[in-house]
C-alpha positions in Angstrom: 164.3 -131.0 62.4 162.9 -131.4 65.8 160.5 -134.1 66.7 157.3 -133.4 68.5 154.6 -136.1 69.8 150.7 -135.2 70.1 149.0 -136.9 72.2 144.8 -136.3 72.0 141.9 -138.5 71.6 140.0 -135.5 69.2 141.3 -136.4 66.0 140.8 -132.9 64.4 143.0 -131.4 66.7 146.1 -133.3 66.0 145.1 -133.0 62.3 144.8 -129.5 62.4 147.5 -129.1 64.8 149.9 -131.1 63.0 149.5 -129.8 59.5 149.8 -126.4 61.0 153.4 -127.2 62.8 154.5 -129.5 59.8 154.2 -126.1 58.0 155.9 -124.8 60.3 159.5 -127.3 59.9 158.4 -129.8 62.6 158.3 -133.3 62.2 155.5 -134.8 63.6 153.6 -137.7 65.0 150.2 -138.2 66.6 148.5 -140.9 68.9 144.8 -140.6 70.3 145.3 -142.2 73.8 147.6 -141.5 76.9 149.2 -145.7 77.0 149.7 -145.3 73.3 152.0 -141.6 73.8 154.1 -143.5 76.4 155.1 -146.1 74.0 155.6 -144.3 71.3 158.1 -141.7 73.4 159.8 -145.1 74.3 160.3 -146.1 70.8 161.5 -142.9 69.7 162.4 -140.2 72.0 160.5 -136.7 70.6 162.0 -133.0 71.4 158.8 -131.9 73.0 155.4 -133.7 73.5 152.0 -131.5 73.6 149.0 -133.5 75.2 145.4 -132.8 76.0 145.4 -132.8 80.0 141.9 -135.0 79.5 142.4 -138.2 78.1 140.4 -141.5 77.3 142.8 -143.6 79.6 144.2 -141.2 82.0 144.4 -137.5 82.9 147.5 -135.4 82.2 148.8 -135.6 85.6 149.3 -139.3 84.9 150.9 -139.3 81.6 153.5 -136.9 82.7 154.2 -138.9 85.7 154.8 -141.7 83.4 156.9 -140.1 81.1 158.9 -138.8 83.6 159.9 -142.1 85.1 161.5 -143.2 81.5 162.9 -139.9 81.0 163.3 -136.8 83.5 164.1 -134.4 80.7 160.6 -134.9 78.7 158.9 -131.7 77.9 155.9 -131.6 77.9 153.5 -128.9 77.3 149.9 -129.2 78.7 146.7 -128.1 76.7 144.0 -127.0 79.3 141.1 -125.0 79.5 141.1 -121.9 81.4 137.9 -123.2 83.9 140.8 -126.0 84.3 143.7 -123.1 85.2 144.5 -124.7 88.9 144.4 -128.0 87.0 146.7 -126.3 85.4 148.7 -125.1 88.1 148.7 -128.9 89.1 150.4 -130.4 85.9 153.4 -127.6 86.4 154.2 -129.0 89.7 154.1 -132.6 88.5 156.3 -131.5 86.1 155.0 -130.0 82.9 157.4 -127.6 81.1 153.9 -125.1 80.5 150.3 -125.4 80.0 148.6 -123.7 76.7 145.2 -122.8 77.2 141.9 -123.5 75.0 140.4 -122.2 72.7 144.0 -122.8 70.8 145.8 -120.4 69.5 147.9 -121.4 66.8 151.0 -118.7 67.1 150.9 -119.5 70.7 151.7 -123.1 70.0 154.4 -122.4 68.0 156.0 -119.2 70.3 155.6 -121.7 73.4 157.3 -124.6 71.6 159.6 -122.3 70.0 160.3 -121.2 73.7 160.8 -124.6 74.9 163.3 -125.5 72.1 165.4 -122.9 72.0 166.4 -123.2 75.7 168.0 -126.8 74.3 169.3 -125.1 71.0 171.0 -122.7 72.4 172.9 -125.0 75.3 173.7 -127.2 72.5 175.0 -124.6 70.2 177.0 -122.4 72.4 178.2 -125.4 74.5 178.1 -123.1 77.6 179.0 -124.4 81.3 179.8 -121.2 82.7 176.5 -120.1 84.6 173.5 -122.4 83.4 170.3 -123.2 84.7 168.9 -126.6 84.8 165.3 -127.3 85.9 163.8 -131.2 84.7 166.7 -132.1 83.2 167.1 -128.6 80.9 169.7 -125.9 81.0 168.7 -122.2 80.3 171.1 -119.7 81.1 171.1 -117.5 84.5 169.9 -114.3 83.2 167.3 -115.6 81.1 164.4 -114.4 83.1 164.5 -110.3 83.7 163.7 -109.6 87.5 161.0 -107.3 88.0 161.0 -105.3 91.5 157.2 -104.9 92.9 156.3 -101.6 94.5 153.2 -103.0 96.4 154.0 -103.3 100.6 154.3 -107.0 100.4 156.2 -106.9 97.3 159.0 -104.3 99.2 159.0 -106.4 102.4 160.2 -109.4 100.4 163.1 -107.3 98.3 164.1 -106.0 101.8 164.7 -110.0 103.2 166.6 -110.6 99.9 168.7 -108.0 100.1 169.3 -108.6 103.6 170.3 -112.5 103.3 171.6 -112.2 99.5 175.3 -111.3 100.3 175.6 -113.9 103.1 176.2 -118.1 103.0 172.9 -118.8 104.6 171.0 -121.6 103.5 167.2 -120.2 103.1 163.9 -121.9 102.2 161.5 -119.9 100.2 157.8 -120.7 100.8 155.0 -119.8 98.7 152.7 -121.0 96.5 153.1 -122.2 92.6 153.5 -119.7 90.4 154.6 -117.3 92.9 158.2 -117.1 91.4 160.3 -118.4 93.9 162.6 -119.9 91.3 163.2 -115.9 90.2 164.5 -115.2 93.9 166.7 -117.5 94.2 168.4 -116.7 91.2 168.3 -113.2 92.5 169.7 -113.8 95.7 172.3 -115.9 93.8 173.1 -112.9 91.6 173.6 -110.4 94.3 175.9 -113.0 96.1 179.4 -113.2 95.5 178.9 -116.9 94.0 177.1 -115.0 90.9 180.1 -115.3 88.3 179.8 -119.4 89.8 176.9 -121.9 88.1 173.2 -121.5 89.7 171.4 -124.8 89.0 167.8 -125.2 90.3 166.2 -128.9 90.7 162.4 -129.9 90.7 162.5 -132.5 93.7 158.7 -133.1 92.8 158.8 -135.1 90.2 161.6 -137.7 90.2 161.3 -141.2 92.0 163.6 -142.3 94.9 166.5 -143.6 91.9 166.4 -140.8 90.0 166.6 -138.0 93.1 169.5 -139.9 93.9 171.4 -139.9 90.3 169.9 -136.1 89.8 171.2 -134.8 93.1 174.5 -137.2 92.9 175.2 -138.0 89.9 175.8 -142.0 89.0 179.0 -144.2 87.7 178.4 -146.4 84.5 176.4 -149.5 85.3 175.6 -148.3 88.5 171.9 -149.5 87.7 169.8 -150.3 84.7 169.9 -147.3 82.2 173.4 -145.3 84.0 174.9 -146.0 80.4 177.4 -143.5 81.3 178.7 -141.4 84.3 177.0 -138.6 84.9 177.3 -135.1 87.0 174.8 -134.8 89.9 173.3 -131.2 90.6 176.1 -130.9 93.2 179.1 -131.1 91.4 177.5 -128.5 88.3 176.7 -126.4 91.4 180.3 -126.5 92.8 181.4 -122.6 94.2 177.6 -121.5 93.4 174.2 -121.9 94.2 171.6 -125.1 94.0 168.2 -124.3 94.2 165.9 -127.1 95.6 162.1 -126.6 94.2 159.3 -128.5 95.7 162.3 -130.6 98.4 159.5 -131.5 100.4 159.2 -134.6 98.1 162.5 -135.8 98.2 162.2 -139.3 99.7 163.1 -140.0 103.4 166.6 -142.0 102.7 167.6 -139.3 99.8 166.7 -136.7 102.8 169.5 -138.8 104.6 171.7 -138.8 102.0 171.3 -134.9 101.3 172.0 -134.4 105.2 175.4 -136.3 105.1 176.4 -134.4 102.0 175.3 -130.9 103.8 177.1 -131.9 106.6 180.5 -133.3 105.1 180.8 -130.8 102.0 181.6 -134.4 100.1 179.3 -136.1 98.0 179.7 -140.1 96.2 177.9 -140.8 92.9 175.5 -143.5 92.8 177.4 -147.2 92.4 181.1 -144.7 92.8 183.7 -145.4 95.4 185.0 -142.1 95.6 184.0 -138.6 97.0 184.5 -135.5 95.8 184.5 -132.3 98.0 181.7 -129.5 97.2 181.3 -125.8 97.8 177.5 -124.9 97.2 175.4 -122.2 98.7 171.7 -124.4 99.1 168.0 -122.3 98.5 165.1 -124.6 99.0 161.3 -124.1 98.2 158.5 -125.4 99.3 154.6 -124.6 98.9 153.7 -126.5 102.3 155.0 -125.5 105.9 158.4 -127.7 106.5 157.9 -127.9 110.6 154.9 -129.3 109.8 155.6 -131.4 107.4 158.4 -132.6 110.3 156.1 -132.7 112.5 154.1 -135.4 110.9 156.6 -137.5 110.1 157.1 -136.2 106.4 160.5 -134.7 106.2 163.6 -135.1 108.5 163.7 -132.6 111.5 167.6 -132.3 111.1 167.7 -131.6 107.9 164.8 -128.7 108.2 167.1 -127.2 111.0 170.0 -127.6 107.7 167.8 -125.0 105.8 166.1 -123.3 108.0 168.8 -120.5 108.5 166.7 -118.1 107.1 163.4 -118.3 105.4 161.2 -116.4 103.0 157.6 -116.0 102.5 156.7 -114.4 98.7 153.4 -113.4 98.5 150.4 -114.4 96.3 149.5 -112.3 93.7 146.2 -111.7 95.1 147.5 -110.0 98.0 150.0 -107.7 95.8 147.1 -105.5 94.1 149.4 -102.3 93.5 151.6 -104.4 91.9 149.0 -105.1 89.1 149.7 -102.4 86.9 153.5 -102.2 86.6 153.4 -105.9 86.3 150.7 -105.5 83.4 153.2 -103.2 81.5 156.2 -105.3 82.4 154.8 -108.2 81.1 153.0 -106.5 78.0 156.8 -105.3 77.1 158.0 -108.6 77.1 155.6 -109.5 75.0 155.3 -107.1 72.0 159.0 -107.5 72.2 158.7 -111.3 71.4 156.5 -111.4 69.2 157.9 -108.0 67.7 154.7 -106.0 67.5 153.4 -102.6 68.4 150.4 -102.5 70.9 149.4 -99.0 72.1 148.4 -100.2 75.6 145.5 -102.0 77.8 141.7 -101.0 77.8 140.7 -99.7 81.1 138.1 -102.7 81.3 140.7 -105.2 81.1 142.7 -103.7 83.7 139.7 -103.6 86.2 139.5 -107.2 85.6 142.8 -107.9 85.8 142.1 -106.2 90.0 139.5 -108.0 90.0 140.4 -112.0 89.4 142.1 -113.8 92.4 145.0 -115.3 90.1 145.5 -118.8 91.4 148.1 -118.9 88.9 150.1 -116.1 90.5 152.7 -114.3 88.4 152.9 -117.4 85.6 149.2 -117.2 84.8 149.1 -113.2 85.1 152.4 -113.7 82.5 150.5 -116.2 80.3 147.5 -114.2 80.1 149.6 -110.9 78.8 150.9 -113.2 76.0 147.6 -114.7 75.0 146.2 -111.4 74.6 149.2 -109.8 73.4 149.4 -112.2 70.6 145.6 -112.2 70.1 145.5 -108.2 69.6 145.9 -106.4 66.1 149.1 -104.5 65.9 148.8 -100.5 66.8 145.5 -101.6 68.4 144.8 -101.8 72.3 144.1 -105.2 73.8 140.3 -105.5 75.0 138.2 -108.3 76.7 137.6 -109.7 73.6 141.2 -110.8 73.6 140.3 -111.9 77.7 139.9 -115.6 78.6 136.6 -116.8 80.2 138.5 -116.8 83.5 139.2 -113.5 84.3 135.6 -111.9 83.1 134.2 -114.4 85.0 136.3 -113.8 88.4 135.4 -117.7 88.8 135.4 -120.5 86.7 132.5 -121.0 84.6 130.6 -124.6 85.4 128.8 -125.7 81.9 126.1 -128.2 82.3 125.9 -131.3 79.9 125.0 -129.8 77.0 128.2 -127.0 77.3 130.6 -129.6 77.9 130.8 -130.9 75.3 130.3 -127.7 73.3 133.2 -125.3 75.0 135.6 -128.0 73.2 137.4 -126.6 70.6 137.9 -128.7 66.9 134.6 -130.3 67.6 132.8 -129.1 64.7 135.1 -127.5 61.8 133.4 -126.9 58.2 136.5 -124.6 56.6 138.7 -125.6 53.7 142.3 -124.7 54.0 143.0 -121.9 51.3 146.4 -121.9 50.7 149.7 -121.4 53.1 147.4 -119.7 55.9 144.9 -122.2 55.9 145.3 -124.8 59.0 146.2 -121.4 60.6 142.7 -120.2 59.4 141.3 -123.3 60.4 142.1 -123.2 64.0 141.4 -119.5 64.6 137.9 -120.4 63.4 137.7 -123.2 65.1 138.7 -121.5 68.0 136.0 -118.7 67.6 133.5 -121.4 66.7 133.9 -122.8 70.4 133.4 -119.8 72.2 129.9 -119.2 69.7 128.7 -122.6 70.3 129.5 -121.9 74.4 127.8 -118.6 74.4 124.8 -120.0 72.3 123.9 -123.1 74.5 123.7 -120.2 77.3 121.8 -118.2 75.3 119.3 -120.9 74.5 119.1 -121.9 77.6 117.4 -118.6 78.9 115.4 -118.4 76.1 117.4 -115.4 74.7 117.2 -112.9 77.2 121.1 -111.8 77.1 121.0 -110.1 80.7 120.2 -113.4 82.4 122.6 -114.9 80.1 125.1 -112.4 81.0 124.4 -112.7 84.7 124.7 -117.0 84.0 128.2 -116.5 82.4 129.5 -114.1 85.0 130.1 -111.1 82.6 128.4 -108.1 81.8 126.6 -107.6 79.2 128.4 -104.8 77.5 131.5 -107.8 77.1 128.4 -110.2 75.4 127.2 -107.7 73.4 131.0 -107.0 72.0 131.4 -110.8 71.3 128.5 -111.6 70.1 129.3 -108.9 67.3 132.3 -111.0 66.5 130.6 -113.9 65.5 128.8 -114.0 61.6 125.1 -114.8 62.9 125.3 -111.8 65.2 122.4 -110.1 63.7 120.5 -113.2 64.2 120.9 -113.2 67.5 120.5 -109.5 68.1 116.8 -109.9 67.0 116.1 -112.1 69.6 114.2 -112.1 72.4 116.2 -109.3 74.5 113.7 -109.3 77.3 115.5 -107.2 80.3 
């Protein structure tokens, strides 16, 4: 039975939540502040840990951080709202495994745990060394992600450099920002290399102190320092004959940035507290979200060791700037999705797809992918998906700032008045919950301007055919409908 910790300071939540995934075959526990999660995942390591990214004592950021230091493999999945979505970005680079979005979706809970589990089950089960994938300390196979080939300019400009550099030992550094998928072209590259039948492991640099870079990218001996219990394999030497992929290198710490030149230079690399060195064959692809001359140039990262990597580099475009790319991407995605959660969607209103041109996607491709599963998962089998199933974020092309009184409000699990009726029920609870949120957000706005739904409209940033349609969702709709609707 796996083991998963809840940390959130809104009781209702990790009652809810937690009957709903003990139903589910989890075993649970629950805390209600961030110092009170880290030592309860040092008593007891947990399989996964789900936290609210806005705690009483510290933010998400922090508590990942934390729990990273202790142990480099924690998963950890992030629940955010989507006005939070670069916040959101933010937690994935410090190391988070994924960010669920609010209002909370119960299946999505479940299919994004289930998603982080069975990368672990699987390794476990099949006890497979051949070709794996390890990112923060877990190991997915190489072809688990399907590679989708852009059509847009930009997109066809960077399949052109890959296919140029693929076949050939160069080191290369990928630029780009989060989200961006530059872990997905260097597997690609890797694959159309002839290291492909070899091992293609990929390292977050970004979130492991000066000890643990070492150890990670080294491996250590027994006793080599407090907690090397055993020896261990460093990135290298699973690597050996392949390809190592370097996300986020820019962090590594200046000495380890010694070390990793030496190594480059030699081919040999020494574990941590060892004696001896071992020879090493690997094919190095680096990534990095901020410029690595001018990071050199200030005194951040070693000017040898960018000259190392800089054999060839890569820029991959932002979604924003790949706009033809939007629809094949929308059904590539939307496949994906009705295939995992096995269910028959007959396609995407034309609304939602002028959004989805619209929105500027600070997210890039992981957001766009997240957003296809929300809404995938949200939308009644046979039926199309429509902005109803659409987070806040994209009909409002900008993040929607709620004053006091909507703080407080957009919170999901605040106010819940439902009794569980039978197996369903904590399901029940939280879908209501969820759709009491949104009513409770869309009311204060509504109050606020005295009823008059175009300026409320125009306030949340969404037209007022999209209010209209949610408002009928909601039991008090006629209500509201004989309001004041002054234009």
């Amino acid at each position: 039975m796996k083991r998963i910790l809840l940390i959130d300071d809104d009781v209702d939540l990790c009652r809810l939540l937690g009957n709903y995934l003990l139903r589910k075959g989890f075993e649970i526990e629950a805390v209600s502040s961030g110092l009170k999660g880290i030592n309860k995942y040092v008593e007891k390591k947990f399989d996964a840990v789900i936290c609210d990214y806005r705690l009483g004592d510290m933010n998400g950021k922090q508590l990942i951080t934390s729990l990273k230091e202790y142990d480099p493999a924690v998963k950890v999945l992030v629940i955010t709202g989507y006005s939070d979505i670069k916040t959101a970005v933010e937690v994935i680079k410090v190391g988070a495994f994924d960010y669920i979005t609010k209002p909370l979706i119960p299946d999505e809970v479940f299919s994004i745990l289930n998603n982080v589990l069975q990368i672990n089950t699987e390794d476990n089960k099949n006890g497979k060394k051949d070709r794996p994938v390890v990112k923060n300390g877990k190991t997915t196979e190489n072809n688990s992600e399907e590679f989708f080939e852009g059509q847009s300019t930009t997109a066809k400009a960077l399949y052109a450099q890959v296919n140029i550099v693929a076949d050939t030992n160069y080191s290369i550094i990928l630029y780009g920002e989060s989200g961006t998928g530059k872990e997905v072209i260097a597997r690609t590259i890797h694959n159309m290399s002839q290291r492909k039948d070899k091992p293609f492991i990929a390292m977050d640099c970004g979130t492991l102190s000066k000890e643990l870079s070492s150890s990670e990218l080294f491996g250590h001996v027994k006793g080599a320092f407090t907690g090397a219990l055993q020896d261990k394999e460093g990135h290298f030497e699973l690597a050996n004959g392949g390809t190592l992929f370097l996300d986020e290198v820019g962090n590594l710490p200046i000495d380890v940035q010694a070390t990793l030149l030496r190594v480059i230079q030699e081919r040999k690399i020494r574990r941590v507290g060892g004696n001896k060195e071992m020879e090493v064959d690997v094919r190095l692809i680096v990534a990095s979200n901020e410029n690595l001359q001018e990071a050199y140039r200030k005194g951040k990262f070693r000017e040898d060791l960018y000259h190392r990597f800089n054999e060839f580099s890569i820029n991959l475009p932002p979604l924003r700037s790949r706009k033809d790319d939007i629809l094949p991407l929308t059904e590539f995605f939307l496949s994906k999705a009705t295939a995992e959660l096995n269910k028959n969607i007959s396609g995407i209103d034309d609304e939602v797809l002028q959004n989805f041109m619209e929105y500027s996607w600070p997210g890039n491709l992981r957001e766009f992918r997240n957003v296809i599963r929300r809404a995938a998962l949200l939308t009644k089998p046979g039926e199309k998906i429509t902005v109803d199933s659409m987070p806040w974020e994209i009909l409002n092309k900008a993040p929607l700032t709620p004053n006091k009184e909507t703080q407080k409000t957009s919170e999901p699990f605040d106010v819940i008045h439902t009794v569980s009726n039978g197996n369903n029920g904590e399901k029940d609870i939280l879908r209501e919950a969820a759709s009491l949120a949104e009513y409770k957000t869309i009311m204060s706005v509504l109050k606020q301007v005295k009823f008059n739904k175009k300026k409320a409209a125009e306030l949340l940033k969404i037209d007022r055919k999209t209010l209209y349609s949610k408002l009928k969702n909601f039991s008090t709709t006629d209500t509201i409908l004989q309001s004041n609707d002054s234009e």
